[in-house]
C-alpha positions in Angstrom: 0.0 0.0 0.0 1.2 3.6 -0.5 1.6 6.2 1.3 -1.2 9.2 0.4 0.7 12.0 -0.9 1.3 15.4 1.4 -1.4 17.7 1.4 0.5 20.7 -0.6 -0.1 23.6 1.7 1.3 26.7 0.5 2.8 29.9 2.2 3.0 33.3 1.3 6.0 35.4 2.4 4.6 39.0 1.8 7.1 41.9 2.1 5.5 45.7 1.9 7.9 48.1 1.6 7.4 52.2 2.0 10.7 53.1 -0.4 11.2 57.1 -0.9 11.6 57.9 -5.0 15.4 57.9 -4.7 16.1 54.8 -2.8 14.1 52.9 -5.5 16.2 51.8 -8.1 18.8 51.0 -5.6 16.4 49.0 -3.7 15.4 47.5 -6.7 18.4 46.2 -7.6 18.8 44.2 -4.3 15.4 42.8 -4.0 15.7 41.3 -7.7 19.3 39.5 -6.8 17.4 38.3 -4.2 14.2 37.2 -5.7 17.0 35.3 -8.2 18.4 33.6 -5.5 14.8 32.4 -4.4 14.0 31.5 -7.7 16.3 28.2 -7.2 15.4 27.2 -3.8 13.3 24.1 -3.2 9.4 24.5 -2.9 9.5 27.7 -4.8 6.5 28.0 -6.7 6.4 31.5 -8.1 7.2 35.0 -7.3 5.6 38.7 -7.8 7.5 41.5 -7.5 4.6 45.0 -7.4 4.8 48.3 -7.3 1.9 50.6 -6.4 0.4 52.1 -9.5 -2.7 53.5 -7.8 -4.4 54.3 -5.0 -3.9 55.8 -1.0 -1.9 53.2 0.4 1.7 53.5 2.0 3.5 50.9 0.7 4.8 50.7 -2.9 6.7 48.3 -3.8 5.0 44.7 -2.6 6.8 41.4 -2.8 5.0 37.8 -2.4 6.4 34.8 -2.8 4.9 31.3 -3.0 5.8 28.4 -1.1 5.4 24.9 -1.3 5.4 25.0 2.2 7.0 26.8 5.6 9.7 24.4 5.8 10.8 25.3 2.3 10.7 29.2 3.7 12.6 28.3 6.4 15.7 26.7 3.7 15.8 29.7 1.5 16.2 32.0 4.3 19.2 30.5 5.3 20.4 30.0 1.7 19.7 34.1 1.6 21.6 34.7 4.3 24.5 33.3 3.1 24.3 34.6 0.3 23.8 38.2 1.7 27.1 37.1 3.9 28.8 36.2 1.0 28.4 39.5 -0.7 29.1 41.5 2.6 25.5 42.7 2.4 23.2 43.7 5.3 19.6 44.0 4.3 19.0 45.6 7.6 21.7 48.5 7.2 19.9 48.9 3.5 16.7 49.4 4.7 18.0 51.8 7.4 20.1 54.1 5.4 17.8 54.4 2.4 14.6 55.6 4.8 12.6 52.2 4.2 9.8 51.1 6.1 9.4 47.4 5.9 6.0 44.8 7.0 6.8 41.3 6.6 5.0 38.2 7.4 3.8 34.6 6.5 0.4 34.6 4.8 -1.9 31.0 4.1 -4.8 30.9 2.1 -8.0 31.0 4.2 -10.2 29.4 1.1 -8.9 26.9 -1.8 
């Protein structure tokens, strides 16, 4: 008899950022070599990288990612952080010296 096959349960990482007009291309820059990095990790099933075209909200640049699930988020964040280590960079420091404002959390579907 066979085993029944893991219910897939994906996870949302959702990052909104608040990024001032000049920090953006530079902020850019880092959130794409990252969203590369993601792209090879196990359990990635696709990415979205928005910016805000209308409306009153705060944040304007929006990042989601889709998991296969949390234990897959769990290995690319460490496969992140070396690579940040390995290229001396310190998303923290970034975020602090460009004037960004960052909300990031874990999201799961409440319907199918």
């Amino acid at each position: 008899m066979t085993e029944p096959a893991a219910e897939f349960k994906p996870v949302y990482r959702v990052d909104k950022f608040v990024v001032p007009p000049p920090a953006r291309d530079e902020f850019l820059d880092r959130v794409r070599a990252t969203h590369r990095i993601l792209r090879e990790q196990p359990g990635f099933v696709r990415d979205h990288i928005l910016e805000q075209s209308d409306g009153p909200g705060s944040f304007n640049i929006v990042t989601l990612v889709e998991w296969a699930g949390q234990e897959y988020i769990d290995s690319a964040k460490i496969a992140v952080m070396a690579a940040q280590r390995k290229m001396n960079f310190n998303p923290q420091e970034l975020l602090a010296r460009l004037g960004i404002k960052a909300d990031i959390a874990n999201y799961q579907r409440l319907e199918a």
